[in-house]
C-alpha positions in Angstrom: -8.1 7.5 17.2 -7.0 8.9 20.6 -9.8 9.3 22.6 -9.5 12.9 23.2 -9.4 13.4 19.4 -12.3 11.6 19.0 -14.4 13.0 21.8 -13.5 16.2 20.2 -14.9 15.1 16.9 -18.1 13.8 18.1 -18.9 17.3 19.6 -17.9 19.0 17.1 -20.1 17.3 14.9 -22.7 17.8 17.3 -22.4 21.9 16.2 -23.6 23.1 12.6 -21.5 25.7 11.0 -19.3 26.5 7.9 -16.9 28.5 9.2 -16.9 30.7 5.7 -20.3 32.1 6.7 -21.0 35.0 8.8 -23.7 34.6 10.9 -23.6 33.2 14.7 -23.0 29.5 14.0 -20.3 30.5 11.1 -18.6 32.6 13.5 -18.3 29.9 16.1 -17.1 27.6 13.4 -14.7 29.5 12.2 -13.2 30.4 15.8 -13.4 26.1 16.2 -11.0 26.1 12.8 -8.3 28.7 14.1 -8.2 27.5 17.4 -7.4 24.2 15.8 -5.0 25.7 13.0 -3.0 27.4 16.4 -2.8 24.3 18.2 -1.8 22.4 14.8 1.0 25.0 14.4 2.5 25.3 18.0 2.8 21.1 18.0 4.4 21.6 14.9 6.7 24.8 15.4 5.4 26.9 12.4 3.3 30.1 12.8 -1.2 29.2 12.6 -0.9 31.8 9.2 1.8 28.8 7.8 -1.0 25.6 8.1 -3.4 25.7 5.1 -5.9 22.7 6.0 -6.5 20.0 3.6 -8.6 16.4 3.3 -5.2 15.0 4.2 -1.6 13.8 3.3 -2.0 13.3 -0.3 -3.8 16.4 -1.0 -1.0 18.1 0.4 1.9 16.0 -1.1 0.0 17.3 -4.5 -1.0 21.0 -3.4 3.4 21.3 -2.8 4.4 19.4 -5.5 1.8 20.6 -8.2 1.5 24.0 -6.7 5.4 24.7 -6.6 6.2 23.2 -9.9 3.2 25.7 -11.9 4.0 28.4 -9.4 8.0 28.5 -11.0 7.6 27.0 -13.9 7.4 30.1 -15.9 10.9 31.4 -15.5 12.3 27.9 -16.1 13.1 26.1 -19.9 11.9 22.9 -18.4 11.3 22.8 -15.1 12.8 19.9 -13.2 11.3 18.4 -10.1 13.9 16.6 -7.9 13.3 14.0 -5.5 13.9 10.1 -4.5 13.0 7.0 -5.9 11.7 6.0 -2.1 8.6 8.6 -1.5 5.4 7.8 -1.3 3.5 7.7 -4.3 1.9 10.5 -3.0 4.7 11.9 -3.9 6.4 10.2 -7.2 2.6 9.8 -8.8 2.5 13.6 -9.3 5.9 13.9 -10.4 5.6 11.5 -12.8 2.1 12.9 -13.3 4.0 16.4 -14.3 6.5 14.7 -16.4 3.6 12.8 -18.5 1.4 16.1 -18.6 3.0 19.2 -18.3 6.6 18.9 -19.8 8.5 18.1 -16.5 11.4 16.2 -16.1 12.2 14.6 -13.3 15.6 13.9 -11.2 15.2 10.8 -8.7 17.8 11.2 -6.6 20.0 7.9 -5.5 19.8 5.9 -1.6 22.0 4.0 -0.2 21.2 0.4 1.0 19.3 1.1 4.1 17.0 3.8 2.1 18.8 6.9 2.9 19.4 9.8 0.3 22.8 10.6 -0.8 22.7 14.5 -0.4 26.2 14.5 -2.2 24.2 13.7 -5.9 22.1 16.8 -4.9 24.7 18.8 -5.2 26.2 18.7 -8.6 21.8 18.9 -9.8 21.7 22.1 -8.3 24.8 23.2 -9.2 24.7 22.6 -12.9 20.5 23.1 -12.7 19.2 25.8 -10.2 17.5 27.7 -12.5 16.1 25.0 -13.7 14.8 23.3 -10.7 11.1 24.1 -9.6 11.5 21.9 -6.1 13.4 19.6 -3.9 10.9 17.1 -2.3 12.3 14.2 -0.4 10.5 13.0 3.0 11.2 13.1 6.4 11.2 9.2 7.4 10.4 6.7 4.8 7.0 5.3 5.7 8.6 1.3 4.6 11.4 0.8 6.6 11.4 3.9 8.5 14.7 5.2 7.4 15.0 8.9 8.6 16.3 11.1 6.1 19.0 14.3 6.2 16.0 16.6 5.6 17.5 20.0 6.8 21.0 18.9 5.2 19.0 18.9 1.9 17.3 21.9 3.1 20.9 23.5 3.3 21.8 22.7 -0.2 19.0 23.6 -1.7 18.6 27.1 0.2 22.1 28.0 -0.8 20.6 27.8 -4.8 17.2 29.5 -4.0 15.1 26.3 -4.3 12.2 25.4 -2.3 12.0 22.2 0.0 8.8 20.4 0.3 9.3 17.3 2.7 6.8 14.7 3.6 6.8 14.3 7.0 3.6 12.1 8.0 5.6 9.7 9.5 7.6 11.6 11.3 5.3 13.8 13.8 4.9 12.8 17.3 7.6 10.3 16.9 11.1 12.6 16.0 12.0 15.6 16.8 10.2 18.1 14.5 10.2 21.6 14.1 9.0 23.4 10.6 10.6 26.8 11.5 14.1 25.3 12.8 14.0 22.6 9.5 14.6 25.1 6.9 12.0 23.2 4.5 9.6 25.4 3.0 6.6 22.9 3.1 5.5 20.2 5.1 2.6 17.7 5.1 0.9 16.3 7.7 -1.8 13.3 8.1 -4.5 13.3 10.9 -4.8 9.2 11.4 -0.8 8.9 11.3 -1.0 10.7 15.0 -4.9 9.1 16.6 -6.5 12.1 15.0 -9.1 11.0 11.9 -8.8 9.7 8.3 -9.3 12.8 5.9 -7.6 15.2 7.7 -4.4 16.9 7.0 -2.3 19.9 6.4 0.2 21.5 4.4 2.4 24.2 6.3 3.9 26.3 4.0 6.4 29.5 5.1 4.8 32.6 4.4 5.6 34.5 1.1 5.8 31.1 -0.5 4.2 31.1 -3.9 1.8 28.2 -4.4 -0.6 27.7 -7.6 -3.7 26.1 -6.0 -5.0 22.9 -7.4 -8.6 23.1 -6.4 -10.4 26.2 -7.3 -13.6 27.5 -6.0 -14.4 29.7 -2.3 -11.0 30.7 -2.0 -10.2 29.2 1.6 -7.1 28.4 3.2 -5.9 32.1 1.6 -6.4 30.9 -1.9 -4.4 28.2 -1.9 -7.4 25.2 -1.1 -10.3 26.1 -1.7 -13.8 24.4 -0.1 -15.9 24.0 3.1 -13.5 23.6 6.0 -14.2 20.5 7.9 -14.7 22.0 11.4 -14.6 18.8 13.3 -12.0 16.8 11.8 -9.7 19.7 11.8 -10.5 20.2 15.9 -9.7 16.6 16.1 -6.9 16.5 14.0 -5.2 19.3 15.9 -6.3 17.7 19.6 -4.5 14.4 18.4 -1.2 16.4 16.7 -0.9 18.1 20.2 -1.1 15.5 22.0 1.0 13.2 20.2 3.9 15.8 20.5 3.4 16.5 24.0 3.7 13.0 24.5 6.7 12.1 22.1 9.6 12.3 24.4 8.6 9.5 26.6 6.2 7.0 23.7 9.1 7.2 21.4 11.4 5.4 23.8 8.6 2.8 24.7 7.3 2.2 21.5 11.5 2.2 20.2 11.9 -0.7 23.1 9.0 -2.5 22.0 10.5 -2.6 18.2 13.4 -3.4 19.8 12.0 -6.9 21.1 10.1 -7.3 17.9 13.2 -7.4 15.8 14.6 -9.8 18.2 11.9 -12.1 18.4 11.7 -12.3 14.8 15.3 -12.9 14.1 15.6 -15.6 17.0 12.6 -17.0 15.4 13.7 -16.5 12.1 17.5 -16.4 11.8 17.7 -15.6 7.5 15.0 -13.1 7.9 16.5 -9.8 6.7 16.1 -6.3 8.3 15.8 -3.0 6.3 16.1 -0.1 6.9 18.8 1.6 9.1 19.8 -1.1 11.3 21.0 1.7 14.3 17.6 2.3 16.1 18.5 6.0 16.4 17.8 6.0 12.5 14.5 4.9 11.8 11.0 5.6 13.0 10.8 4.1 16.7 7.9 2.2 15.7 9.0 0.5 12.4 10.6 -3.0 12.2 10.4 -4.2 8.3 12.0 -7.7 7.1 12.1 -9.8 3.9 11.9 -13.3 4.4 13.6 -15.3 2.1 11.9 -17.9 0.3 8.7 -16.6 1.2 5.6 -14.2 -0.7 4.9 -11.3 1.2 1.2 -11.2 0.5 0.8 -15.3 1.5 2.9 -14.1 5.0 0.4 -11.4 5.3 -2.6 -13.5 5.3 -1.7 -16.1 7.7 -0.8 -13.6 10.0 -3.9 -11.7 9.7 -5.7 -15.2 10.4 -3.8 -15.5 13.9 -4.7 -12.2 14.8 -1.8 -10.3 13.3 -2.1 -7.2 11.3 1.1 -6.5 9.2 1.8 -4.8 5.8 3.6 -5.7 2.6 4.4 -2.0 2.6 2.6 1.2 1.9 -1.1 0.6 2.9 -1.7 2.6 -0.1 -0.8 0.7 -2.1 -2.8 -2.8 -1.1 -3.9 -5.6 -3.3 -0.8 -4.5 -5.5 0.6 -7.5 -6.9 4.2 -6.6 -7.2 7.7 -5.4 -5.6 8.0 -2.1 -3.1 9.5 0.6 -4.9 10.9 1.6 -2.1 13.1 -2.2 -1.7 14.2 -2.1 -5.2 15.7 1.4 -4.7 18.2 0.5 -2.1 19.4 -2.2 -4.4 17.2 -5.2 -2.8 17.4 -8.1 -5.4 13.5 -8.8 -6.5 13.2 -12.5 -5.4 14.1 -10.5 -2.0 11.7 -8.4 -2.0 8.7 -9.7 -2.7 9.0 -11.3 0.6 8.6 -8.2 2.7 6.6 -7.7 5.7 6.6 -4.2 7.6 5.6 -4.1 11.4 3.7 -0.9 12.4 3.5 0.2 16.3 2.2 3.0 18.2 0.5 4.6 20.9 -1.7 1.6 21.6 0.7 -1.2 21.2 1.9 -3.5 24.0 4.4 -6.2 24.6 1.2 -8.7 23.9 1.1 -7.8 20.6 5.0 -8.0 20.3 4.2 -11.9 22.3 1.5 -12.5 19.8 4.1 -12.0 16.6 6.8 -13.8 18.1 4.5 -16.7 18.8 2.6 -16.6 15.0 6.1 -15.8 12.8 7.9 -18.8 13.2 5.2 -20.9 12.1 4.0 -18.7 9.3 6.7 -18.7 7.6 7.6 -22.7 7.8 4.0 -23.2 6.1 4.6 -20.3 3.6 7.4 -21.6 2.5 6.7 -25.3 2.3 3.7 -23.6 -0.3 5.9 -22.0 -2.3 8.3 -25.0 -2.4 5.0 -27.4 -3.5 3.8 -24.4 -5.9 7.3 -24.3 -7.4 7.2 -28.2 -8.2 3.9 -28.0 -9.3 5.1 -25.6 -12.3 7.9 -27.5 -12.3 
């Protein structure tokens, strides 16, 4: 967390009050949470009446997925939910989720190699199948290998057929350009610890007059749409760390964007057949995302003897951890499997330095000469 965020957390905590109540300590609460919503909204270029607060990123990837498709489903023979083969699984898991339990069908719209969606195949879908189509949801940058995606061009397309546009854009704030009003999305979810603000905070900023069917029921906060007790001080924190992650973009984007730069390099001059994805032009990924695949190599055994000299990598989405098999995301742009079950993904941000970048170069080489010397003697041995 950034320091400000978290100082702003701790005395927050410090101060009872459920900002649904009315007496003295509800009413400071409550100013604490729209405060917060303002500052949220101005670092994020939507109006405070647009941010309806949730526990975080995957609440709201459901609350716009979910909530759209029941909200126009009832004008539609079967509704069709459109979207990309390379979103979170915050994302596809309640698609497919719809499809399984509520008569959806789904459209998975195709990439390209580096992970990019090919607005052209939207096209023809919409043409054929707006009335059909409940939403478009495809995400801002990929959170793997950090493509950026056409967002407002899909936006375009989709507004000249009158479909909504939800966008996950988690990875994207305090690192690109970002403005909800100027986008022409309709929804767009945010993550607290993806900017140094807390784990279990979020937000989904919807435009006003958009229809949503809530998917938790009870108080009736976050005007009907979410209900439950607002979490004053993760919210206050959430918005400190959101503003000052934007206010600070400009300049950490081109640091951390240099940093990845020498990270790529001391990983290829390391590693000469190591493989980047993802967009290979800097200006079209995430400035602090370098993922490989290493060839001849398990991701998961690269991961750990990394993490034993001190470096902290992923096989891909965090989310999906201790998973024993291939990124979705790899597969999609066409990556053979044996490929991609070697893949690593490099995270930076606001805290790292060039001695982390040292400490990689010095580790990969290494790791991955022992990795694949066990996967050699494994392959023998079932030989």
């Amino acid at each position: 967390m950034r320091p400000e965020a978290l100082e702003a957390l701790v005395d927050e905590l410090a101060s009872p009050g459920n900002a649904s109540s009315l007496h003295t300590s509800g009413r400071r609460a409550r100013r604490t949470v729209e405060e917060a919503r303002e500052r949220l909204a101005a670092a994020l270029g939507s109006s405070p009446s647009e941010v309806v607060l949730t526990a975080g990123g995957t609440e709201a990837d459901n609350l716009a997925v979910k909530g759209l498709y029941w909200a126009r489903q009832t004008a539609r023979r079967r509704p069709v939910v459109v979207t990309t083969a390379v979103e979170h699984h915050a994302v596809i898991d309640p698609v497919e989720w719809l499809v399984e339990h509520e008569g959806a069908e789904a459209v998975y719209l195709p990439v390209d190699a580096v992970g990019r969606v090919d607005v052209d195949a939207l096209r023809p879908v919409l043409a054929a199948r707006a009335d059909d189509v409940a939403l478009v949801s495809v995400m801002w940058a990929n959170n793997e290998v950090g493509t950026v995606q056409p967002v407002a061009e899909v936006a375009g397309v989709a507004r000249e057929h009158g479909v909504p546009v939800h966008t996950d854009a988690v990875q994207a704030v305090g690192w690109l350009p970002l403005d909800f009003a100027a986008s022409g999305v309709d929804c767009l979810t945010v993550s607290g610890h993806k900017v140094g603000g807390p784990v279990g905070a979020g937000a989904l900023v919807a435009r006003r007059g958009l229809d949503l069917t809530p998917v938790l029921h009870g108080g009736g906060q976050e005007r009907g749409a979410r209900s439950g007790t607002i979490d004053a001080p993760a919210v206050r924190a959430l918005s400190v760390a959101a503003a000052r992650a934007v206010a600070a973009r400009e300049a950490e984007a081109v640091r951390v964007a240099d940093l990845r730069d020498d990270l790529v390099a001391a990983v290829l001059d390391a590693v000469p057949d190591a493989v980047l994805r993802g967009d290979p032009d800097p200006a079209g990924r995430l400035p602090g995302n370098a993922h490989f695949t290493f060839p001849g190599c398990e991701g998961d055994s690269l991961l750990y003897l990394l993490d034993a000299r001190g470096v902290e990598c992923s096989v891909g989405s965090a989310c999906q951890a201790g998973v024993p098999k291939p990124s979705h995301v790899l597969l999609a742009m066409g990556v053979p499997l044996h490929d991609a079950r070697g893949a690593l993904r490099f995270s930076l941000g606001w805290t790292s330095t060039a001695d982390d970048v040292a400490a990689l170069a010095d580790a990969i080489g290494p790791v991955v000469q022992r990795a694949r010397r066990a996967g050699l003697s494994s392959a023998r041995a079932r030989a």
